[in-house]
C-alpha positions as CSV (number, residue, x, y, z in Angstrom):
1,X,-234.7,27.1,-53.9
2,X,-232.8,23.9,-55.6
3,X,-233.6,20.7,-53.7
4,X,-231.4,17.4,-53.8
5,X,-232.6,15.6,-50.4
6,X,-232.0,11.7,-49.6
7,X,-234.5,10.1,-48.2
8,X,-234.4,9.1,-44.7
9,X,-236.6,6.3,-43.3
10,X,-237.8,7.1,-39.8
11,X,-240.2,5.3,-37.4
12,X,-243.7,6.3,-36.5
13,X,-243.4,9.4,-38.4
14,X,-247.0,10.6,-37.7
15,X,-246.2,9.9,-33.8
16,X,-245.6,13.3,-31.7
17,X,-247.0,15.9,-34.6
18,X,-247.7,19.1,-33.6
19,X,-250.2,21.0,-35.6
20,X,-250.8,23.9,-37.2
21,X,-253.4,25.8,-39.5
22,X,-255.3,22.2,-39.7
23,X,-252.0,20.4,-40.8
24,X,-249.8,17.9,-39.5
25,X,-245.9,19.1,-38.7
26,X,-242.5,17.4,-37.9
27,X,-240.7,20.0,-37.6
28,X,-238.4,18.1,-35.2
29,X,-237.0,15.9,-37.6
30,X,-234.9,16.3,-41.4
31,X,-236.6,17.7,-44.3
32,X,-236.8,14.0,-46.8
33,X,-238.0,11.9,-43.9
34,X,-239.9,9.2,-44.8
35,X,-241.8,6.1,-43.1
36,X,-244.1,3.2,-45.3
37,X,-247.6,3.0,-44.4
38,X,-247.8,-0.6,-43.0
39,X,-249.0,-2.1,-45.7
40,X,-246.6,0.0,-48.5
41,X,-249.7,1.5,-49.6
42,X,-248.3,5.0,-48.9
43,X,-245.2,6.8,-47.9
44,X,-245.6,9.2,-45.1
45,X,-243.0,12.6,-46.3
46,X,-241.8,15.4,-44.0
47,X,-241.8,18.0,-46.6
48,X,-237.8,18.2,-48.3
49,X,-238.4,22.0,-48.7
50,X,-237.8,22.2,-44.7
51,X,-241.0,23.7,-44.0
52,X,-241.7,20.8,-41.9
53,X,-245.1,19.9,-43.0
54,X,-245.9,16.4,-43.3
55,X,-247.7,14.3,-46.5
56,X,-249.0,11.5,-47.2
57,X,-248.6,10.2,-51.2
58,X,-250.8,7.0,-52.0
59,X,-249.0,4.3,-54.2
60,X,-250.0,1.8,-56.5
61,X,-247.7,-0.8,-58.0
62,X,-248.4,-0.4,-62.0
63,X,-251.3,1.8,-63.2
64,X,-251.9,5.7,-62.0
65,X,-255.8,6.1,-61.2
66,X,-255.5,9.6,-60.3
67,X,-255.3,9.4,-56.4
68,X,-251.9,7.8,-56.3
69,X,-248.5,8.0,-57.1
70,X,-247.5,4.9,-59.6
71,X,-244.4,3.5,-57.1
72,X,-241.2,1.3,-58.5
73,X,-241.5,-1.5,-56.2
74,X,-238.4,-0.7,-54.5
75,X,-238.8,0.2,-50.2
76,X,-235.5,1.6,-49.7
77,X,-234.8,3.8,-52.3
78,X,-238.4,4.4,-54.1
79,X,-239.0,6.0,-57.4
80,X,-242.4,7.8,-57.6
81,X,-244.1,8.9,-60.7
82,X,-245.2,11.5,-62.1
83,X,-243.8,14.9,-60.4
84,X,-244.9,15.4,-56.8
85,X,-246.6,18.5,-55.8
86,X,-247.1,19.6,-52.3
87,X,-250.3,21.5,-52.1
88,X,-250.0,23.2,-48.5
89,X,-248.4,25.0,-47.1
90,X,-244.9,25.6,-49.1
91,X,-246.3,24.1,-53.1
92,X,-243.0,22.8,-53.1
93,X,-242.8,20.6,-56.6
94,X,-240.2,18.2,-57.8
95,X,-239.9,14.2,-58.1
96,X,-238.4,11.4,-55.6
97,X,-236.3,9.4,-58.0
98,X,-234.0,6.5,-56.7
99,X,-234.6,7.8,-53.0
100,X,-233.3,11.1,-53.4
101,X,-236.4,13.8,-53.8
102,X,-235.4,17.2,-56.3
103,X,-236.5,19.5,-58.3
């Protein structure tokens, strides 16, 4: 399945989940929803796949140190490198480059 979804910034994104198999779900919003932690330390994703399973990818400004995703600087339409792999429940894998997530 090709992927080309904008991101979508939405309020208290972890609010109302419902859960399944251990896992948090938003199925009730668009796959490529997105909300900043409160500090910008993280971005909270609704899986862009569709599956409706939601993430949360740890940033850091400048240097990867293996728990986070090294982040552009820019809150509205973020860059995120390397690749981003979503480990349950779909695997989807692809990149969120300019705000737009693919693969």
């Amino acid at each position: 399945m090709t992927v080309h979804v904008p991101v979508t910034f939405t309020e208290q994104i972890t609010h109302s989940c419902t859960w399944e198999n251990d896992r948090p779900y938003r199925k009730d919003i668009a796959p490529g929803s997105v909300a900043w932690s409160a500090d910008h330390a993280g971005l909270h994703v609704v899986c862009p796949c569709g599956c409706g399973s939601l993430h949360y990818l740890p940033v850091a400004r400048d240097q990867r140190d293996g728990h986070n995703w090294i982040w552009d600087g820019n809150s509205t339409s973020p860059t995120f490198k390397p690749s981003i792999q979503m480990t349950s429940p779909c695997r989807w894998h692809g990149f969120l480059e300019n705000g737009v997530f693919h693969d």
